[in-house]
N, C-alpha and C positions, 0 to 999 in steps of 0.2 A: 251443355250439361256439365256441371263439375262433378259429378258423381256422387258430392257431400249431399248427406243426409236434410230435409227441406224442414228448419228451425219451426214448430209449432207451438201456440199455447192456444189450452182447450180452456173456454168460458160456459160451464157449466150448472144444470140443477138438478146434477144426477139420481133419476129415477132410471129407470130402465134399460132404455135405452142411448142414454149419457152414459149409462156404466158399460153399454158395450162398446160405443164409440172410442173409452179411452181405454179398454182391451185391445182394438185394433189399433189404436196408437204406440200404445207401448209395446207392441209387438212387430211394428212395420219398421223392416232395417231404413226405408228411405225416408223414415221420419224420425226427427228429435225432441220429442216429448221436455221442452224447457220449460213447465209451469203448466198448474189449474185452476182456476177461480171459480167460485161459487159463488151463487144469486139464489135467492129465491123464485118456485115457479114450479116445479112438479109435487116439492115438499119447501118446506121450512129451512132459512138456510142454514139453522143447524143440522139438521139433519140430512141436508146435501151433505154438508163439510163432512158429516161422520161418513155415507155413503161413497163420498167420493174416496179417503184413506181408506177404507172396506175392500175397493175394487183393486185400489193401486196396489197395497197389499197380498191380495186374494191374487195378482196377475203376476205377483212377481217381480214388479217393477221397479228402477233404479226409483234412489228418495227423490222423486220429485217435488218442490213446493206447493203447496196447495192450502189458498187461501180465502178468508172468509171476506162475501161481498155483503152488494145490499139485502137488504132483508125484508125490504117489498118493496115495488115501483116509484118513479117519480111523482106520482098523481093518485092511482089507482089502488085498492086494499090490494091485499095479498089474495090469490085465489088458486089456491092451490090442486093439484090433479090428482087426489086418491083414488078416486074411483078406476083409475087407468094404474094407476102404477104402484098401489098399495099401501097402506096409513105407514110405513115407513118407508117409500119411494120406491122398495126396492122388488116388489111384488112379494111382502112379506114372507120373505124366504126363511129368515132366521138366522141372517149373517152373523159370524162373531163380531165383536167390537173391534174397531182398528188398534193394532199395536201403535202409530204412526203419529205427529201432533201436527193437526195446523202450525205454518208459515205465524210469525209474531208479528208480519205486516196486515193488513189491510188488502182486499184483493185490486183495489187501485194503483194500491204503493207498488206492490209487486209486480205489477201487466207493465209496470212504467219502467220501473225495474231491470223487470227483464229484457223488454222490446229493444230499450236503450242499449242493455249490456251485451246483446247477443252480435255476432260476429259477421252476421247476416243477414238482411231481413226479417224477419219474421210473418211466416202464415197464421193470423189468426183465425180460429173456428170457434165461434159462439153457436152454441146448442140448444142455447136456452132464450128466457129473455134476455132483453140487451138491456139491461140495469146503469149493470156494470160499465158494458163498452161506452155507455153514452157521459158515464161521467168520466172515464177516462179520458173523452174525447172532449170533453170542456172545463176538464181542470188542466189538463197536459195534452193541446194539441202538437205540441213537437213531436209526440212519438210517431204520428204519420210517418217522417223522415227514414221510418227503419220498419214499417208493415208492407212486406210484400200485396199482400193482399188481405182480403177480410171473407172467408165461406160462411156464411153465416147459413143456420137449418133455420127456416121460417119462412113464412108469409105463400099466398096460396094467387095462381092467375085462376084458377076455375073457382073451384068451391074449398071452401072452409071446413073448420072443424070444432073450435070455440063456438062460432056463430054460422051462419050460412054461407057468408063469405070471409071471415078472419082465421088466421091458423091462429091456434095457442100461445106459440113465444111472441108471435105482436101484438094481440088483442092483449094478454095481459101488463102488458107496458107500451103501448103504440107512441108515446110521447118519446122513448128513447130508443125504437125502430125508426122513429123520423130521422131521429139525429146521427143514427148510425149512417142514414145515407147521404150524409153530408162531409163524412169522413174525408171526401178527396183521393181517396185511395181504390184502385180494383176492387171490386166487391163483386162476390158472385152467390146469387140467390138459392139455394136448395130447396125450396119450398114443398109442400103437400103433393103439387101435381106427379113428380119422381118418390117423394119419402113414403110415401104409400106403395110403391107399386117395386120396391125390392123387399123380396121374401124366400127366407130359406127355406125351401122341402123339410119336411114332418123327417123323414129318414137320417137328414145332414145333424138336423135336433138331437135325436135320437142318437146318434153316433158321439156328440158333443157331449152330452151330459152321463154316455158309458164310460169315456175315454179313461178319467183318471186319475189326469190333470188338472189340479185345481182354476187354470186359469177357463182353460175351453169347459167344461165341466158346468162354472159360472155362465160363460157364455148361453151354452147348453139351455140351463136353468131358467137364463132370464127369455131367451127366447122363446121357450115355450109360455112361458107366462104373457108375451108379449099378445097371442093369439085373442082374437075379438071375444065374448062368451059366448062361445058358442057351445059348449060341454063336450067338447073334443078330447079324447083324452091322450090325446098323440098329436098335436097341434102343429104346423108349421109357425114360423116367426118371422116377423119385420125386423129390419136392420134399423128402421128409422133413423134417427138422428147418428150413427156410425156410417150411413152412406156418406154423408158431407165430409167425412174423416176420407174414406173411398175415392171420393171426387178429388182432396187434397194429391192423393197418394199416385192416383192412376186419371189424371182430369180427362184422360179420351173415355174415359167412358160415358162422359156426361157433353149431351147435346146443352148449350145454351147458343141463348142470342143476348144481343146488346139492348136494351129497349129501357124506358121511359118508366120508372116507378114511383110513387109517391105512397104514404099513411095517410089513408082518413083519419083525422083526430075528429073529426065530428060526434057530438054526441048521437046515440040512435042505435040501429040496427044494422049499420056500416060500419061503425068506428072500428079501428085496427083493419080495415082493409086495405092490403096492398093495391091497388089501381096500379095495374101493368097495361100501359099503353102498345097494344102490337097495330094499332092500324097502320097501314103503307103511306099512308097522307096526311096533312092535319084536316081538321074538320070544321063546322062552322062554329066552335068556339074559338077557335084560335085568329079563324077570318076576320072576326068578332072583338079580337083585339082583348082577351080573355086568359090568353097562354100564360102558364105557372113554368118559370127553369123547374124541368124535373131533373135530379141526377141519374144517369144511364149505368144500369145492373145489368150483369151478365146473368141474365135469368134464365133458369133451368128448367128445358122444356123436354126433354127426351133422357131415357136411362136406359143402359145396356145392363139389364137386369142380370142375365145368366153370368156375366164378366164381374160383378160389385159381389154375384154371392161366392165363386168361385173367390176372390179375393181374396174378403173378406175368411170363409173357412181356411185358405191357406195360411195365413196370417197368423189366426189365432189358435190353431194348431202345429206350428213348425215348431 
């Protein structure tokens, strides 16, 4: 361990939960917030870009870059998540307008940019769809040379959420979730089976949105909105997509294994499905002479839940 700070850039579509993930970013001393790119996928990607200067703003945070990506899929329409995270992403809170201006690059130019320039490797964490990363990854495969790793939030071994079996950020772009896992680089999967299952206590909310502090305050805010509708009026909140930032910061809390993943792109009622191979054996398609190279993801199958929320509230209240 050299004690320096572990160099990050967050690929985001800040709704909700993106804006808490880059709360705890720019609040974790063991991380360095160098860049944020925006896609389309919870909202429009203007109104990520506006959402994401909103948060960075609202947190306090050094001028980070923050630039505009694609502005829907390689293939697929844009299909955006109001219903979960409110016709402005943000659980229509009523944010002021950012003081702040998008980066004058392109969110490609700048991930290349950056990854290049930084002094270290760099941890990527995509939150969203992988738009962006996939063209990054086939316009400028050099930058591998300098990505630590890739935490990406997506794709589900059990059950889905888009569909029965596709999480959100792959289903709505599964053509460049394929290509992310061909990066050649570490990549470790955050999927639904953990993102669902860290939730801060109704109380921790409730102390977050008295404090004060405009940053935890926000926090506060969007966590309660985060709550299913259930007409709760003191709700507890998902950390969602800010666990993967969690897993960056403190990786023992997160059980994974090594195992076998691929994207259905099939048309149907599958497509955007991750296929996590956990069998102990091959099977008789492989006996079969049928076997696909799958690339091996450090897939996330266990979460120290009381350890991510404790974290996590220290973090964005110190």
């Amino acid at each position: 361990m050299t004690g320096l700070p572990t160099p990050v850039i967050i690929d985001c579509d800040t709704g909700v939960d993106d804006a808490l993930a880059l709360l705890f970013a720019v609040r974790h001393p063991g991380l360095e917030l160098r860049a944020v790119t925006c896609v389309a996928g919870n909202a429009d990607v203007d109104q990520v870009v506006r959402n994401t200067l909103t948060v960075l703003e609202q947190a306090g945070a050094p001028e980070v870059p923050v630039a505009r990506g694609a502005e829907r899929p390689l293939l697929e329409p844009v299909r955006t998540a109001h219903h979960v995270h409110g016709r402005d992403g943000m659980g229509d809170l009523g944010l002021p307008a950012p003081g702040r201006r998008p980066a004058d690059v392109d969110a490609v130019t700048l991930l290349r940019r950056e990854i290049l320039a930084a002094p270290r490797p760099v941890t990527l964490i995509p939150t969203a769809p992988l738009t962006n990363i996939a063209l990054l990854l086939r316009t400028h495969p050099e930058v591998t040379r300098n990505i630590e790793r890739i935490v990406f939030m997506g794709g589900a071994v059990a059950t889905g959420n888009a569909t029965a079996v596709a999480e959100f950020n792959v289903w709505h772009d599964p053509e460049a979730a394929a290509i992310l896992l061909t990066a050649g680089v570490p990549i470790t999967m955050y999927g639904l089976d953990v993102f669902q299952r860290v939730i801060v206590p109704a109380d921790d909310v409730r102390r977050l949105r008295a404090s004060g502090e405009p940053g935890a305050v926000l926090a506060g805010r969007l966590l309660a909105h985060r709550d299913p509708v259930t007409g709760e009026e003191d709700p507890p909140g998902g950390l969602g997509d800010a666990g993967a930032v969690c897993a960056v910061a403190d990786p023992a809390g997160l059980t994974t294994e090594l195992l076998p993943v691929e994207v259905n792109l099939a048309p149907g009622p599958a497509r955007g499905q991750t296929v996590v191979d956990r069998r102990p054996r091959p099977g008789e398609a492989e006996l079969h002479g049928e076997a696909r190279e799958q690339p091996l993801v450090d897939v996330a199958l266990d979460v120290d839940v009381e350890r991510y929320v404790k974290l996590y509230l220290a973090t964005v209240e110190r």
